[in-house]
C-alpha positions as CSV (number, residue, x, y, z in Angstrom):
1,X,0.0,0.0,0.0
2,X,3.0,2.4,0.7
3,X,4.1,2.2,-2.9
4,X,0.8,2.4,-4.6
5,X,0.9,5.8,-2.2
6,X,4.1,7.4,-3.9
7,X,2.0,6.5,-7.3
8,X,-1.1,8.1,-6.4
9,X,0.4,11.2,-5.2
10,X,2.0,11.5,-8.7
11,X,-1.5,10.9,-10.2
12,X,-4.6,12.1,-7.8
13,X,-7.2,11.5,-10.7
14,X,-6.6,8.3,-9.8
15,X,-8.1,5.3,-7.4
16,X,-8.0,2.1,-6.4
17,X,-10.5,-0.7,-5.4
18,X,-9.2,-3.8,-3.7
19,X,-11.8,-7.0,-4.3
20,X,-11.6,-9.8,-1.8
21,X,-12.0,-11.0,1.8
22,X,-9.8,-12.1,4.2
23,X,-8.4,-12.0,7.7
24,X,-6.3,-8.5,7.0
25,X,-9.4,-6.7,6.3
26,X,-8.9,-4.7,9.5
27,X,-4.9,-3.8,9.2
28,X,-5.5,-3.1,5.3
29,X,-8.1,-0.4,6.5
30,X,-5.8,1.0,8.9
31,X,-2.7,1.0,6.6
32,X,-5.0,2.6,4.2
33,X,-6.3,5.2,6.9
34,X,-2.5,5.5,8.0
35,X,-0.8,6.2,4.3
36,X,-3.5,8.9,4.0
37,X,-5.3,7.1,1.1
38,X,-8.8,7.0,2.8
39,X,-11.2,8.2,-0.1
40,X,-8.6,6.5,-2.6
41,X,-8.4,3.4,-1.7
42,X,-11.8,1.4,-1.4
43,X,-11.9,-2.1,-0.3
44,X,-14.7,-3.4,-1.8
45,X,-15.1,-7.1,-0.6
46,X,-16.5,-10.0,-2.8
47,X,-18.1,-9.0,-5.3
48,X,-20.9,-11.5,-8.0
49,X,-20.2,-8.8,-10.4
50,X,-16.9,-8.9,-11.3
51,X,-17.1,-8.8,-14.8
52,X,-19.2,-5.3,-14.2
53,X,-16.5,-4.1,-12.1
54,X,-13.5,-4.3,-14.3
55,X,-15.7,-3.0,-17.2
56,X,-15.2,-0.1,-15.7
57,X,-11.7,-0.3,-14.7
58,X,-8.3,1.2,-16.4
59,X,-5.9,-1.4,-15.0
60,X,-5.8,-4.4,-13.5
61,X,-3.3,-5.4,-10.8
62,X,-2.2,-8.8,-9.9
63,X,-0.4,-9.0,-6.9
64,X,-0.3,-12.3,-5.8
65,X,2.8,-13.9,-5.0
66,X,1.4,-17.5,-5.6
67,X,-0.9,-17.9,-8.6
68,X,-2.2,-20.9,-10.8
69,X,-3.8,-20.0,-13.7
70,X,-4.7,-16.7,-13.2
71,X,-9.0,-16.8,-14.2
72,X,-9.7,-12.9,-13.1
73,X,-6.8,-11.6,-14.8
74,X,-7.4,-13.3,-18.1
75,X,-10.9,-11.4,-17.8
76,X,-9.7,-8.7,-16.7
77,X,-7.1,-8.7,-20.1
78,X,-10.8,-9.5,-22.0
79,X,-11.8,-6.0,-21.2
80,X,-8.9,-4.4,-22.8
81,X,-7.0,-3.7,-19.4
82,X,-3.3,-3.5,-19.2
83,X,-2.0,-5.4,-16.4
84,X,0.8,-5.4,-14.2
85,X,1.7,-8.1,-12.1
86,X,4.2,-10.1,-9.9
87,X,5.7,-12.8,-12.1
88,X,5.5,-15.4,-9.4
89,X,6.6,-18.8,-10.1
90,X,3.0,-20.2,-12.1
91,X,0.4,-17.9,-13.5
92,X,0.9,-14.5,-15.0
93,X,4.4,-15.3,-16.8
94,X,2.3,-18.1,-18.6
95,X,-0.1,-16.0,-19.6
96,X,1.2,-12.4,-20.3
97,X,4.0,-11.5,-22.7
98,X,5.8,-9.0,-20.8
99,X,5.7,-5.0,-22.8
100,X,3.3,-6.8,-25.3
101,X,0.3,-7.6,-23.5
102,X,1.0,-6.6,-20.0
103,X,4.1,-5.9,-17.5
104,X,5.2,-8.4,-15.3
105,X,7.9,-7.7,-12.3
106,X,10.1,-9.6,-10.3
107,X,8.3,-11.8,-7.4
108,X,7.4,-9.4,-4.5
109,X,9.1,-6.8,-5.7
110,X,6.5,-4.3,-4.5
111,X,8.9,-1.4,-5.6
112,X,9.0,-2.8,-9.3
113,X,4.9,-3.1,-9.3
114,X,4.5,0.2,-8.0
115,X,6.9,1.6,-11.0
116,X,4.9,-0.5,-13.6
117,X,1.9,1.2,-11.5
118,X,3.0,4.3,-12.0
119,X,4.0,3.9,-15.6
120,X,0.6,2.7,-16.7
121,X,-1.2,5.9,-14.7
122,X,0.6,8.1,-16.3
123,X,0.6,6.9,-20.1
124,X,-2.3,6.3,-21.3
125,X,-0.5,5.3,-25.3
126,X,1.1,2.7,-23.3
127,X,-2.3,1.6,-21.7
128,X,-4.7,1.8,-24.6
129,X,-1.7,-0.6,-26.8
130,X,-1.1,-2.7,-23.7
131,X,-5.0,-3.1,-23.1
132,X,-5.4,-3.9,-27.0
133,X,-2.6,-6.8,-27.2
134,X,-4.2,-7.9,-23.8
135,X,-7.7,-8.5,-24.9
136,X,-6.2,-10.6,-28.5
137,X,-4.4,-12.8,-26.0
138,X,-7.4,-13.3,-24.0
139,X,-9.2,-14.7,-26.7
140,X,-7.4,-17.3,-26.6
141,X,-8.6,-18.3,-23.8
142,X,-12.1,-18.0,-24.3
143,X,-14.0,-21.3,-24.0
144,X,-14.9,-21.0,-27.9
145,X,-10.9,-21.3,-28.6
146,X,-10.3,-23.8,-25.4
147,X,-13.1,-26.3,-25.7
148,X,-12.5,-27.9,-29.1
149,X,-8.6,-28.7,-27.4
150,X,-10.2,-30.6,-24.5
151,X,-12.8,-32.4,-27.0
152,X,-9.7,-33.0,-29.1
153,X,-7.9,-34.6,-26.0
154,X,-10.5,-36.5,-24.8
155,X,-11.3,-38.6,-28.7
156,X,-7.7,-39.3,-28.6
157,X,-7.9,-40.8,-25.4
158,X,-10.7,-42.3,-25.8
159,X,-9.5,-44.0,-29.1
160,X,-6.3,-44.7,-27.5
161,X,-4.0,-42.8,-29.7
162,X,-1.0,-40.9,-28.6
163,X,-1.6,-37.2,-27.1
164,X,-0.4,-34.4,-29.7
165,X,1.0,-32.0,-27.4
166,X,1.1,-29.0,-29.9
167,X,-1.7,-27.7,-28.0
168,X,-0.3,-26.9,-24.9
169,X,2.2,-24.7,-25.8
170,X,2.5,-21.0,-26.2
């Protein structure tokens, strides 16, 4: 929260709304309180609306330090948004093609997010290209484009026949 405070001083158009639940609730809103960001930072809870919520978003964040396949993001990257994430050891290196699509820094490097933060506030070229290469990638994921793989997969296993594995790579 510290570094997404040097960011938002540079840019105080700007605010941020954390989705989830969880234990920290309490020391978040305090931190938040503490950093000055009250009115800037929202936390917003769960939400059944995501897909509403980063409609009307201009960046998606991913700060996770542990990550499978990262679902929210990929939808997030549907709606055009650039993102900027940790690249922790599984998930958003797999998906995102780092200056193409989105920006991925060095796991829990909370100095480098908050740079590639800051660099996505404050150019919106970068955002609108970023956002643009980011929702072609996400098509790929769409169930129209991943469905016909797993029905693929499971005739060929069914049949017996050895797996072609040129679908599971990049």
């Amino acid at each position: 929260m510290p570094r997404f405070g040097r960011a938002a001083r540079r840019h105080p158009e700007w605010r941020l709304r954390i989705f989830g639940s969880g234990p920290k609730k309490e020391r978040l809103a305090e931190l938040i309180d503490g950093e000055g960001l009250t009115g800037r930072v929202r936390l917003m809870g769960r939400t059944s609306r995501m897909d509403e919520e980063l409609a009307g978003a201009s960046i998606y964040a991913l700060s996770s330090r542990f990550e499978g396949l990262p679902m929210v993001m990929i939808e997030a990257m549907g709606h055009a948004l650039p993102v900027a994430a940790f690249d922790c050891p599984t998930g958003p290196g797999d998906v995102v093609t780092p200056e193409v699509d989105g920006l991925l820094v060095p796991p829990q490097d909370v100095d480098a997010l908050a740079a590639a933060l800051d660099r996505l506030m404050g150019d919106r070229e970068l955002r609108l290209r970023i956002g643009a290469r980011a929702a072609r990638t996400a098509r790929g994921y769409a169930p129209e484009a991943v469905m016909p793989m797993w029905e693929d997969l499971f005739i060929e296993l069914l049949a017996g026949e050895p797996i072609d594995d040129t679908y599971w790579t990049r």
